[in-house]
Every structure is written in C-alpha cells, then in structure tokens.
PDB file as gemmi writes it, atoms N, CA and C in Angstrom:
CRYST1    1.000    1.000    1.000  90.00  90.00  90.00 P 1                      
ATOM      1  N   UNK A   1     116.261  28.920  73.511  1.00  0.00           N  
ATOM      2  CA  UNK A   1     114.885  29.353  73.734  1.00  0.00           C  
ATOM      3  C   UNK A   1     113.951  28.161  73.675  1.00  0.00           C  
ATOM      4  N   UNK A   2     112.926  28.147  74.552  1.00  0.00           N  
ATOM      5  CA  UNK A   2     112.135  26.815  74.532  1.00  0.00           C  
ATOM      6  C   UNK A   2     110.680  27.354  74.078  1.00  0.00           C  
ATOM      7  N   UNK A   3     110.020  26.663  73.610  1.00  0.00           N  
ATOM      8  CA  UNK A   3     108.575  27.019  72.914  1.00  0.00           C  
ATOM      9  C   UNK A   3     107.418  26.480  73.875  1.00  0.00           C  
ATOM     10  N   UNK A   4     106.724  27.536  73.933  1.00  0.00           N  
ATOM     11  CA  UNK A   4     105.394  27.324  74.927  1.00  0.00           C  
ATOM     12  C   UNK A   4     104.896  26.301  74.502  1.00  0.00           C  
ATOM     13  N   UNK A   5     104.814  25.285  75.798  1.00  0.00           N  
ATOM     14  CA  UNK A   5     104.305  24.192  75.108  1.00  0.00           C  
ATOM     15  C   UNK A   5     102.633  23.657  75.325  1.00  0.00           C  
ATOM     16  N   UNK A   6     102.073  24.550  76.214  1.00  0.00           N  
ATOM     17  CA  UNK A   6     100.736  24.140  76.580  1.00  0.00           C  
ATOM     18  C   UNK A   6      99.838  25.595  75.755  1.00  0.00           C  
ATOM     19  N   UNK A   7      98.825  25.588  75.999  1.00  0.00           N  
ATOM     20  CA  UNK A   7      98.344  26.736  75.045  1.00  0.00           C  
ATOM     21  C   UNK A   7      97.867  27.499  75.906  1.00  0.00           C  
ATOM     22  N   UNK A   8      97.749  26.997  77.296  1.00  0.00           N  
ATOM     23  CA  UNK A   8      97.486  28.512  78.566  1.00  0.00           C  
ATOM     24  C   UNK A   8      99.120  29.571  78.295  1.00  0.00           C  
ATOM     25  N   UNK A   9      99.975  28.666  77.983  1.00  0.00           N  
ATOM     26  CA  UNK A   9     101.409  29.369  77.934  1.00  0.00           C  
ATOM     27  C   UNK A   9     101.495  30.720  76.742  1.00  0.00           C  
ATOM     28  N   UNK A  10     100.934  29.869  75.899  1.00  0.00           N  
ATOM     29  CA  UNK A  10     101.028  31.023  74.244  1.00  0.00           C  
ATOM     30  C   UNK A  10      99.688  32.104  74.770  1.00  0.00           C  
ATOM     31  N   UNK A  11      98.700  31.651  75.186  1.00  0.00           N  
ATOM     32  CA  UNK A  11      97.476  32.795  76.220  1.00  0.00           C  
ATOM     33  C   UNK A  11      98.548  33.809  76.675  1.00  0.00           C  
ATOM     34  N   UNK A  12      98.912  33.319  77.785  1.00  0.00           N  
ATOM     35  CA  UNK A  12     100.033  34.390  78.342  1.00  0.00           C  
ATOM     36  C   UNK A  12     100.889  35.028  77.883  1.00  0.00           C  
ATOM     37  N   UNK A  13     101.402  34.585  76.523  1.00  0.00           N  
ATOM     38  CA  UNK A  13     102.182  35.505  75.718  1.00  0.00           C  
ATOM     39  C   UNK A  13     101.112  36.559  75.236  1.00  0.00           C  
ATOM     40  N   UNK A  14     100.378  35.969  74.621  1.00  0.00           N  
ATOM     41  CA  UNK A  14      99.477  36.960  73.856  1.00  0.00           C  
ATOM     42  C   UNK A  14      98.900  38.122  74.513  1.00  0.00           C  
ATOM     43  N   UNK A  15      98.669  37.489  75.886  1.00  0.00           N  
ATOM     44  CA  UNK A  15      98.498  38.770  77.119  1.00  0.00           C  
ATOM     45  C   UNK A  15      99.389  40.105  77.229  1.00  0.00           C  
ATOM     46  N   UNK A  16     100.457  39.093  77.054  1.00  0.00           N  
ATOM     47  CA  UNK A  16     101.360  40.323  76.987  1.00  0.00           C  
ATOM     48  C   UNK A  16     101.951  41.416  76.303  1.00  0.00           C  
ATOM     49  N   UNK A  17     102.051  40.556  74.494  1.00  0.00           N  
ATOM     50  CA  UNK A  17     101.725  41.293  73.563  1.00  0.00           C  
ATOM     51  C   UNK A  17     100.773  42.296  73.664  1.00  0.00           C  
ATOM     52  N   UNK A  18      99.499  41.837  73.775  1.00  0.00           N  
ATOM     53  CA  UNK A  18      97.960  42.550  73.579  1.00  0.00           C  
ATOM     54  C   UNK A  18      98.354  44.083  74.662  1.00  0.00           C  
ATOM     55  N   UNK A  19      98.329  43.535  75.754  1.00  0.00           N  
ATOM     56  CA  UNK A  19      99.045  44.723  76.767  1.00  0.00           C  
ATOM     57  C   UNK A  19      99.902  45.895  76.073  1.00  0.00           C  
ATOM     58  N   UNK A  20     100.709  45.247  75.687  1.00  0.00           N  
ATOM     59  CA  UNK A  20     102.172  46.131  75.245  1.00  0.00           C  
ATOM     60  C   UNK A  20     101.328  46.969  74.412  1.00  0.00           C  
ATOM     61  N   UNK A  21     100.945  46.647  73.529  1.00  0.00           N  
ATOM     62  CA  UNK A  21     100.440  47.301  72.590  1.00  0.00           C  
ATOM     63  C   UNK A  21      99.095  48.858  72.988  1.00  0.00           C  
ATOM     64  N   UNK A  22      98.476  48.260  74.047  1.00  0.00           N  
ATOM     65  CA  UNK A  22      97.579  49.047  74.487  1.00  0.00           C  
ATOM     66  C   UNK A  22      97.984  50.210  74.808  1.00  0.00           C  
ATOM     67  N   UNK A  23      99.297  50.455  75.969  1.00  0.00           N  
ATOM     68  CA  UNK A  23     100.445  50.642  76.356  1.00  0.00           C  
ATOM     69  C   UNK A  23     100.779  52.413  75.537  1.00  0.00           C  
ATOM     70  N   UNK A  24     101.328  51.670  73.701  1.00  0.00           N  
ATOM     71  CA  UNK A  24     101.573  51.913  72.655  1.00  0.00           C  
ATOM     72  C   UNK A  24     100.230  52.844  72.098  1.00  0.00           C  
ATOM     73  N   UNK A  25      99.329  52.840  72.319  1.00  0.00           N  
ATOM     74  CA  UNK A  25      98.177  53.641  72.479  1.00  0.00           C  
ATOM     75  C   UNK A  25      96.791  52.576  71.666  1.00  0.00           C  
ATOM     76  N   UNK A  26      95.575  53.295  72.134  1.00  0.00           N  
ATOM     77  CA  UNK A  26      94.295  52.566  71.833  1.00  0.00           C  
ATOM     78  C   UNK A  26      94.141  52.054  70.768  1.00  0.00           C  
ATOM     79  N   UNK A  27      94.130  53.526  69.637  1.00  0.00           N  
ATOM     80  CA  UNK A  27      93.925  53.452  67.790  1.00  0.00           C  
ATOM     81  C   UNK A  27      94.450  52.037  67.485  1.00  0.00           C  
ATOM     82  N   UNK A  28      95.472  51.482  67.691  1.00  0.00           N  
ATOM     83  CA  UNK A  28      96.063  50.835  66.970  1.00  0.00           C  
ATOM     84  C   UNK A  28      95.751  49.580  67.717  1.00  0.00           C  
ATOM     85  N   UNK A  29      95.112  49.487  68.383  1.00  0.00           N  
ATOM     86  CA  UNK A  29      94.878  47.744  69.418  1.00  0.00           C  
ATOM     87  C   UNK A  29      93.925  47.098  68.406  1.00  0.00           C  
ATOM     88  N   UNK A  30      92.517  47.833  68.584  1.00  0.00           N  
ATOM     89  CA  UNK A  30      91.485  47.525  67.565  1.00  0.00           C  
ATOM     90  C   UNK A  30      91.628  47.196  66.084  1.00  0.00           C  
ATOM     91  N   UNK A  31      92.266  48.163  65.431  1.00  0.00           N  
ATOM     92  CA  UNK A  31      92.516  47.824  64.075  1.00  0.00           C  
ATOM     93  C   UNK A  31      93.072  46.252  63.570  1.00  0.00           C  
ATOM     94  N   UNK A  32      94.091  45.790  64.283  1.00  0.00           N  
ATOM     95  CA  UNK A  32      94.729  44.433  64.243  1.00  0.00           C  
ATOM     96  C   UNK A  32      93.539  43.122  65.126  1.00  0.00           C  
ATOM     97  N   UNK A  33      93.186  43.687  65.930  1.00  0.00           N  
ATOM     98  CA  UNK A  33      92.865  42.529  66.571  1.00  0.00           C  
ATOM     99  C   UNK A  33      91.721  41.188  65.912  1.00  0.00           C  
ATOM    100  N   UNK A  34      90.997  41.359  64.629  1.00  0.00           N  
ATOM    101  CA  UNK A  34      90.134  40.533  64.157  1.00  0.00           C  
ATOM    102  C   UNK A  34      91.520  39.391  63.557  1.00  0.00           C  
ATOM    103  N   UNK A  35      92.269  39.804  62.871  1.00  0.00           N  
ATOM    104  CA  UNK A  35      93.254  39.005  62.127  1.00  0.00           C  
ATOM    105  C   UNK A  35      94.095  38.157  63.461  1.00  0.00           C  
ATOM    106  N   UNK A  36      94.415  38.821  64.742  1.00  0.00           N  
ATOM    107  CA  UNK A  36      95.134  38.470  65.519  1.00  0.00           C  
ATOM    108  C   UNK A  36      95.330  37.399  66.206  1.00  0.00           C  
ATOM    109  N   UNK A  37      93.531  36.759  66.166  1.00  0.00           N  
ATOM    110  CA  UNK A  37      93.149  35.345  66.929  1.00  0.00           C  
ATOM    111  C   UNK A  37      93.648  34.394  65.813  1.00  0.00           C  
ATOM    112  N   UNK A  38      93.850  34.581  64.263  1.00  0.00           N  
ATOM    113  CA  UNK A  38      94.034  33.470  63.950  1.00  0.00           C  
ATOM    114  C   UNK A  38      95.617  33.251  63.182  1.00  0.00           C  
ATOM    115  N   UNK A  39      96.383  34.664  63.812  1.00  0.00           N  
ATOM    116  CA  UNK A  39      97.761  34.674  64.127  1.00  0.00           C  
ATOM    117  C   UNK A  39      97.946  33.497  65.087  1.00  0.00           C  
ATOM    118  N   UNK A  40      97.217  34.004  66.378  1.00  0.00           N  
ATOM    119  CA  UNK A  40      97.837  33.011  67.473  1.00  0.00           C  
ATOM    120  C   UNK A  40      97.778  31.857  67.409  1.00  0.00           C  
ATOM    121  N   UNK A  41      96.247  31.235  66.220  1.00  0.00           N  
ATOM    122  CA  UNK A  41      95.958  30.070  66.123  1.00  0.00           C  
ATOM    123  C   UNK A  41      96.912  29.296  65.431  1.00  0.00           C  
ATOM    124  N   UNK A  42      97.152  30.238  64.043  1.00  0.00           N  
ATOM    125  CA  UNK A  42      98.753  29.689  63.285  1.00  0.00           C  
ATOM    126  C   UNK A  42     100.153  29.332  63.732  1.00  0.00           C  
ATOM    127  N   UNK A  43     100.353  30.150  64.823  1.00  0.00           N  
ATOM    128  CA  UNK A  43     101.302  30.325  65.974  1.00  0.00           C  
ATOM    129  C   UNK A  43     101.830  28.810  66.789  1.00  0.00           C  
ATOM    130  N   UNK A  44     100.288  28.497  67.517  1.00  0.00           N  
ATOM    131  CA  UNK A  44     100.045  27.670  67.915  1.00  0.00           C  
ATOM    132  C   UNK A  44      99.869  25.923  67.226  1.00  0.00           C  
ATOM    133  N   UNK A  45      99.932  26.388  66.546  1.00  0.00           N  
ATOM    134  CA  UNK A  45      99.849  25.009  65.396  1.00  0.00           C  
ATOM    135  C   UNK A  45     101.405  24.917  65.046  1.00  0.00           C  
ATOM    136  N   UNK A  46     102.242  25.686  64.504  1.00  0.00           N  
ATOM    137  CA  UNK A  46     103.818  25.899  64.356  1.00  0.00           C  
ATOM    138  C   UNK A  46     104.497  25.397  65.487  1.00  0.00           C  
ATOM    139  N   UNK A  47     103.966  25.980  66.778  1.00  0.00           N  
ATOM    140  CA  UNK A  47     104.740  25.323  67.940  1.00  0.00           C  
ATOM    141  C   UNK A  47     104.556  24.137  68.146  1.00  0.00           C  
ATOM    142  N   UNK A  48     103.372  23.391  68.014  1.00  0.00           N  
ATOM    143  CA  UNK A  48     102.860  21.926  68.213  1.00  0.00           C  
ATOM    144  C   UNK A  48     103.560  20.976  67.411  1.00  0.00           C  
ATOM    145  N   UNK A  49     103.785  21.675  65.725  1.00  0.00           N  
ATOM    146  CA  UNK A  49     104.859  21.090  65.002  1.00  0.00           C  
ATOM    147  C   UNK A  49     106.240  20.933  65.572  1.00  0.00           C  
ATOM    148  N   UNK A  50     106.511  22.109  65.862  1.00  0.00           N  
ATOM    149  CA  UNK A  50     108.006  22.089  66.263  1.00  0.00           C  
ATOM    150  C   UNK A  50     108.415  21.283  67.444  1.00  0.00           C  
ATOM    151  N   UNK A  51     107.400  21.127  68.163  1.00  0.00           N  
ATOM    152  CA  UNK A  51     107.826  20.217  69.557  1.00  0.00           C  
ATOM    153  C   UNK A  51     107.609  18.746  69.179  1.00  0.00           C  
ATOM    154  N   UNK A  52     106.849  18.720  68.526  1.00  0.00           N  
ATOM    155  CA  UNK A  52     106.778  17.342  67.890  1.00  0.00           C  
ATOM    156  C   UNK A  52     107.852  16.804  67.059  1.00  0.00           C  
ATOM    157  N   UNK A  53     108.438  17.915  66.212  1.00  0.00           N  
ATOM    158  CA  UNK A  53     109.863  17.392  65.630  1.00  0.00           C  
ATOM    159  C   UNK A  53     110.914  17.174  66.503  1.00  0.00           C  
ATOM    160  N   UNK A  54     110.589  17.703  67.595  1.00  0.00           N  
ATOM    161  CA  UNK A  54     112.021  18.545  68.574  1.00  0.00           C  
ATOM    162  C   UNK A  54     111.930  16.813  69.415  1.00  0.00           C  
ATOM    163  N   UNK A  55     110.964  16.263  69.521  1.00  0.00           N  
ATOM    164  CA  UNK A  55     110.608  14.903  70.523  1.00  0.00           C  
ATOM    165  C   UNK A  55     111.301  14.158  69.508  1.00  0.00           C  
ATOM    166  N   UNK A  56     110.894  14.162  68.057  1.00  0.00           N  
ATOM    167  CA  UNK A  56     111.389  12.871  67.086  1.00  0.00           C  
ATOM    168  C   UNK A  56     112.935  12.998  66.950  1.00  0.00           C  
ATOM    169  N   UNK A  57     113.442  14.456  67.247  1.00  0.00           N  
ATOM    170  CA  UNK A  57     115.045  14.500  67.170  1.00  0.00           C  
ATOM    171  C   UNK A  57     115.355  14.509  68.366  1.00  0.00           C  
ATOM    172  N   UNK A  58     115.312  14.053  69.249  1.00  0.00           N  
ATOM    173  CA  UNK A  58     115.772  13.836  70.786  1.00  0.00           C  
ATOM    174  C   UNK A  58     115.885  12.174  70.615  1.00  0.00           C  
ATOM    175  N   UNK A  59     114.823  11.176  70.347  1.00  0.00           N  
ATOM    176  CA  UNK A  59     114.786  10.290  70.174  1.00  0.00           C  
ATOM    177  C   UNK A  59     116.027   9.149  69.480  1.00  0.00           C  
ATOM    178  N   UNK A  60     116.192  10.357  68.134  1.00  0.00           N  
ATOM    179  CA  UNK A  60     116.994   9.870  67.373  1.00  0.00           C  
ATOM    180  C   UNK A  60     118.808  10.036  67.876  1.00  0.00           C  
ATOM    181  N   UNK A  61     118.741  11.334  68.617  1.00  0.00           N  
ATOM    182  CA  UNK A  61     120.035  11.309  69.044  1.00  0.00           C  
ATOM    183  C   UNK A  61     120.443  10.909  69.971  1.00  0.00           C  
ATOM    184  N   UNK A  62     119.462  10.223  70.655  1.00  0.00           N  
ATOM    185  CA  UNK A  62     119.671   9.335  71.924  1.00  0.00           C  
ATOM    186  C   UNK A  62     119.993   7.886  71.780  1.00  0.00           C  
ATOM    187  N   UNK A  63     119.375   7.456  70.490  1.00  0.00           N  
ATOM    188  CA  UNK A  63     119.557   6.579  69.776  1.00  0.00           C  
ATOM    189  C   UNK A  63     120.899   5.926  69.087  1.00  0.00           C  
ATOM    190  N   UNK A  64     121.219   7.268  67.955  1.00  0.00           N  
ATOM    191  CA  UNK A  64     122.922   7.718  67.649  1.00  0.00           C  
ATOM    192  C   UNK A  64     123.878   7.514  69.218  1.00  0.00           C  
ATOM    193  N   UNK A  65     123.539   7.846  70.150  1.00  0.00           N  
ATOM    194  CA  UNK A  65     124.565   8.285  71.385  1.00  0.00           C  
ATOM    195  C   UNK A  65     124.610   6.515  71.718  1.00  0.00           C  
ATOM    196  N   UNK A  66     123.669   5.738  71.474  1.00  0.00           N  
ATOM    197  CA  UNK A  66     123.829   4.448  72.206  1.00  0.00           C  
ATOM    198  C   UNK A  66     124.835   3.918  70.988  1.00  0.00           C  
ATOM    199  N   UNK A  67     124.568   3.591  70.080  1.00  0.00           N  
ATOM    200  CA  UNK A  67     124.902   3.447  68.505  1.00  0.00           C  
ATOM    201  C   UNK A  67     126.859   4.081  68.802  1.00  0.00           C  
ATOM    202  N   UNK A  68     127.109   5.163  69.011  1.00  0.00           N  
ATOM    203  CA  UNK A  68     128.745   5.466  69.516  1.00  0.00           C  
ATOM    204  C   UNK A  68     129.224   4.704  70.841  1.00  0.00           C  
ATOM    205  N   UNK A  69     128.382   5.023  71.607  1.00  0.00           N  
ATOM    206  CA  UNK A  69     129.177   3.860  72.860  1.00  0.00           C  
ATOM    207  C   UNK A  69     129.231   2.539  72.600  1.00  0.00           C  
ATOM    208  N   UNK A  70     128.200   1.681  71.650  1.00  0.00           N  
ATOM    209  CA  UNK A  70     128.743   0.512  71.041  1.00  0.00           C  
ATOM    210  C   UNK A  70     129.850   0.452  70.935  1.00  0.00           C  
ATOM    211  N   UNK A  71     130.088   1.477  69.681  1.00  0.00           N  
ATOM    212  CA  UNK A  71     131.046   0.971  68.899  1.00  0.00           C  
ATOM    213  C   UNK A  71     132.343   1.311  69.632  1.00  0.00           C  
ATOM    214  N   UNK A  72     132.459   1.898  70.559  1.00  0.00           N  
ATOM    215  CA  UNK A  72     133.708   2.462  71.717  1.00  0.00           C  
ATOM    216  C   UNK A  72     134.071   0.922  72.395  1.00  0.00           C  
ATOM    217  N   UNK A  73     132.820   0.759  72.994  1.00  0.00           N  
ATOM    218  CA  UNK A  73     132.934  -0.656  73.830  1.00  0.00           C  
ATOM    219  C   UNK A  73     133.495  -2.002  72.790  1.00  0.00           C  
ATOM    220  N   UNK A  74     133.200  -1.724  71.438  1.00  0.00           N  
ATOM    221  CA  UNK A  74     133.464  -2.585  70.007  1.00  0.00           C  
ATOM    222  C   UNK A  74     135.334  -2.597  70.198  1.00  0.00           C  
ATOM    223  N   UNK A  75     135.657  -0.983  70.205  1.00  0.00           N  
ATOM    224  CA  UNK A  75     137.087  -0.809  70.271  1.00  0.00           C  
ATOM    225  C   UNK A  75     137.970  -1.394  71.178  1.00  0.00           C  
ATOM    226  N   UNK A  76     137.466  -1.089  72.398  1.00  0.00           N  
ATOM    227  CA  UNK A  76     137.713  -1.614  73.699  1.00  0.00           C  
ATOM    228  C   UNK A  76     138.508  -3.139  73.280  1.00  0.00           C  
ATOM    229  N   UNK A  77     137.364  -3.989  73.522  1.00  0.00           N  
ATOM    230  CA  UNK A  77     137.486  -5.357  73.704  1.00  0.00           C  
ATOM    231  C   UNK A  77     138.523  -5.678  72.369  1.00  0.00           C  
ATOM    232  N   UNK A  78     138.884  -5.020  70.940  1.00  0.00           N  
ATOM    233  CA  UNK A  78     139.189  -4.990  70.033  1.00  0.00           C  
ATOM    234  C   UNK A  78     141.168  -4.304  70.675  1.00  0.00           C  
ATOM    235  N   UNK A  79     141.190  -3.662  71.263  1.00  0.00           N  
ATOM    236  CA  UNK A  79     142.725  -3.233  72.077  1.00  0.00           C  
ATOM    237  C   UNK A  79     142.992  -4.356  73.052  1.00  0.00           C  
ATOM    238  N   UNK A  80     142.019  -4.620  73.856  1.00  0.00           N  
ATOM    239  CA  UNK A  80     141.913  -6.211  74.953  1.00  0.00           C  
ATOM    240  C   UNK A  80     142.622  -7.020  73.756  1.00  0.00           C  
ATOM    241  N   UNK A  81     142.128  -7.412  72.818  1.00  0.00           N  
ATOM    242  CA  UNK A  81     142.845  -8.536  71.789  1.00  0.00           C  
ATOM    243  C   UNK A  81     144.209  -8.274  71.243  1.00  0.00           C  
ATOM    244  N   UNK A  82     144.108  -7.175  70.813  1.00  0.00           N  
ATOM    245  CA  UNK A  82     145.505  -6.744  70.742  1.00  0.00           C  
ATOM    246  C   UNK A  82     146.629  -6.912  71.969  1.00  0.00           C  
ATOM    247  N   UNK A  83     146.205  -6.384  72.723  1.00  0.00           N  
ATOM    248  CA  UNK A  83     147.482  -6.962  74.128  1.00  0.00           C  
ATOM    249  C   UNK A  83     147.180  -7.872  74.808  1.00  0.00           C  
ATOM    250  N   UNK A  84     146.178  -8.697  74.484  1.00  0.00           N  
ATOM    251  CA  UNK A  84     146.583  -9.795  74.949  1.00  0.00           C  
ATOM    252  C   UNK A  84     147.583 -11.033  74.708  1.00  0.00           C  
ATOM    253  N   UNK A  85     147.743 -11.599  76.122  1.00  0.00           N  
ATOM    254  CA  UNK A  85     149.135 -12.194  76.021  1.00  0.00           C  
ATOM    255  C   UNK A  85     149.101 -14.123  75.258  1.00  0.00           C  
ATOM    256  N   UNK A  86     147.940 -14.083  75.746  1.00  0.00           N  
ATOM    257  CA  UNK A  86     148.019 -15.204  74.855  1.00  0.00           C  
ATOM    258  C   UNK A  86     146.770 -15.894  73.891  1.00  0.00           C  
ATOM    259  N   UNK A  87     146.689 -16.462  73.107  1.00  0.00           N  
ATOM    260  CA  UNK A  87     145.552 -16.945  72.504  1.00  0.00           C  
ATOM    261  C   UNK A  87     144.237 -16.858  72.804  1.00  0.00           C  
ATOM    262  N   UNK A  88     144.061 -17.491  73.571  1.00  0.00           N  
ATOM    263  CA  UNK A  88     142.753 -17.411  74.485  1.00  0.00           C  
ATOM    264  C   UNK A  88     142.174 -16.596  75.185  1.00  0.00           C  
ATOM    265  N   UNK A  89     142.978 -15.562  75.367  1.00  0.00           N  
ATOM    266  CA  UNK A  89     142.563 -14.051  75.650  1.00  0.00           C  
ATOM    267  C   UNK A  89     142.295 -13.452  74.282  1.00  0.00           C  
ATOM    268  N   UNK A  90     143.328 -13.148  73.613  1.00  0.00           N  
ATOM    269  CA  UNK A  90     142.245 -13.009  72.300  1.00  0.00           C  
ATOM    270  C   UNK A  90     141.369 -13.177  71.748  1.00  0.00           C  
ATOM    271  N   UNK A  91     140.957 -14.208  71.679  1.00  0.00           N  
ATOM    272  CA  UNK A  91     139.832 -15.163  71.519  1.00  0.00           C  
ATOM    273  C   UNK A  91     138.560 -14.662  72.256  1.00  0.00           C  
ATOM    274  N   UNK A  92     138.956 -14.792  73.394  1.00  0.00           N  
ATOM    275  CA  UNK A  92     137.485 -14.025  74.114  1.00  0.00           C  
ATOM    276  C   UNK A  92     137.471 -12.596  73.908  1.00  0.00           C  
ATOM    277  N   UNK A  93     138.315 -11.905  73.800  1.00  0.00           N  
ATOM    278  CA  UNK A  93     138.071 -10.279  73.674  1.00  0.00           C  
ATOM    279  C   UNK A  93     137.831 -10.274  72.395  1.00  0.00           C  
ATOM    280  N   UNK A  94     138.091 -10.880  71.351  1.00  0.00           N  
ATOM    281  CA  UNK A  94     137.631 -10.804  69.910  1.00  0.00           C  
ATOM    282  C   UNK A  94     136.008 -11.166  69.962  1.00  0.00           C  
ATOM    283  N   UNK A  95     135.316 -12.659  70.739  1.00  0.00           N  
ATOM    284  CA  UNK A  95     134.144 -12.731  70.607  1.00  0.00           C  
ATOM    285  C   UNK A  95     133.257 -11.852  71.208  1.00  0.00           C  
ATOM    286  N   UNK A  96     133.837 -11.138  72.698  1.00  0.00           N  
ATOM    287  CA  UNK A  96     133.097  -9.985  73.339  1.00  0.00           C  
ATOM    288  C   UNK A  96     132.762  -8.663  72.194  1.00  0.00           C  
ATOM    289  N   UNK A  97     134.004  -8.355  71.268  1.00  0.00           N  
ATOM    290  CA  UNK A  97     133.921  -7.642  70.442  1.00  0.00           C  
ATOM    291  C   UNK A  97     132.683  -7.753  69.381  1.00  0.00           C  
ATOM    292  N   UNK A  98     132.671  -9.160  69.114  1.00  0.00           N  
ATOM    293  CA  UNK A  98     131.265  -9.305  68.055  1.00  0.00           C  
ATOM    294  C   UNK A  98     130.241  -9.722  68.719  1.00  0.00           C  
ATOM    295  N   UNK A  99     129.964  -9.740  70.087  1.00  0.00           N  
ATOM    296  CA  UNK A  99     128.630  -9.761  70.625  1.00  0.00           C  
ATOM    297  C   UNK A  99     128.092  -8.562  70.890  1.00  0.00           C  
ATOM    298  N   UNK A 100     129.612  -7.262  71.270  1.00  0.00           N  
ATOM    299  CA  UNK A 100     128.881  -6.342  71.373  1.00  0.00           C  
ATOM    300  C   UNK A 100     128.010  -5.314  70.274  1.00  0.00           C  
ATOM    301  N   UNK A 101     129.054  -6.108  68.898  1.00  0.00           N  
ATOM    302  CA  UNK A 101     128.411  -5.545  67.116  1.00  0.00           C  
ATOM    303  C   UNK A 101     126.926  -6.176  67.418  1.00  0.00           C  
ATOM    304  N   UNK A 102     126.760  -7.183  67.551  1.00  0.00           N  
ATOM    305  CA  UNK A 102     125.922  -7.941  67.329  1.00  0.00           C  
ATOM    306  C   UNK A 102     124.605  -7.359  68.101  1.00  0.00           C  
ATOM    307  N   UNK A 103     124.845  -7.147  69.081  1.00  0.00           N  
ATOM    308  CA  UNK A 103     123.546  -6.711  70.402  1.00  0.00           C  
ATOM    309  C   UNK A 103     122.876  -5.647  69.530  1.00  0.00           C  
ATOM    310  N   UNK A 104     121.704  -5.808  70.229  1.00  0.00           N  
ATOM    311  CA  UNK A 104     120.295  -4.979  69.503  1.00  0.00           C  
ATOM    312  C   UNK A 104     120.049  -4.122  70.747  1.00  0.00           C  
ATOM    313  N   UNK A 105     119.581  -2.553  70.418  1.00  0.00           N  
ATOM    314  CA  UNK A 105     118.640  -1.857  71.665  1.00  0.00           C  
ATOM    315  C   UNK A 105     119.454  -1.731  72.719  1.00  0.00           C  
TER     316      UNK A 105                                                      
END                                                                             
C-alpha cells in the first residue's frame, strides 16, 4: 500500500470517506464533522512522517546493496588469486581485491 503523498490526494480520500458516510445517513455526518478536520490534519502530518522515513530507508538500503556487491566483487578477485597459476597473477588479483575494500561511494 502506498501513502498519499500530496495533500490534494488525502482531500480525495476524505471526499470519499465524507460521501460514504452521508450515504450511511445525514444524523451522523454532522455530529463528527468539527473533530474531523483535525483528524485529517493529524493524518496528514503521520503520512509526511512516514514518507520521510520511507525516503531515509530507501537511501540506506541502496546504500547496504552497493556495500554487498563490494564485497562479492572483494570475493571475486579473492577466487582469481586462488586459481591463479602463477605469482603475479596473484598478486594482481590480491591488489584488485584491496582496492576494491578500499574504494569509497
């Protein structure tokens, strides 16, 4: 489920709520509705949070995802050394190995 993210969007929910309810009969529209605007306002403040966390954890696991393919590409060049056939192939697949520890971003 994704969260309305503009506030014409949560409008349109509330439209629809408000509707439904009418629907459901008159008596009961009026009685709720003074408390209701600052439901939506609370509403609306919760979602602004939540998308804002939802951006800082996208960030971070995009982050983590680069952070694993390092260390894959770390392995890699780290099996390259292992079968390689002679010295100097080792040698370079061992230093590829710690440039790729080494690299930033």
């Amino acid at each position: 489920m994704s969260f309305p993210k503009k506030r014409e969007d949560v409008e349109k929910v509330v439209e629809e709520v408000e509707s439904r309810h009418e629907h459901e009969g008159h008596h009961h529209h009026h009685h709720h509705h003074e408390g209701f605007e600052e439901i939506v306002a609370n509403l609306q403040l919760l979602v602004e949070s939540l998308n804002a966390r939802l951006s800082s954890l996208e960030s971070r696991v995009s982050s983590q995802g680069l952070e694993v393919a390092r260390l894959y590409k770390v392995l890699s060049h780290l099996v390259e050394a292992l079968m390689a056939s002679s010295e100097e192939e080792k040698r370079e697949a061992l230093i590829k190995a710690l440039k790729t520890l080494e690299a930033r971003g």
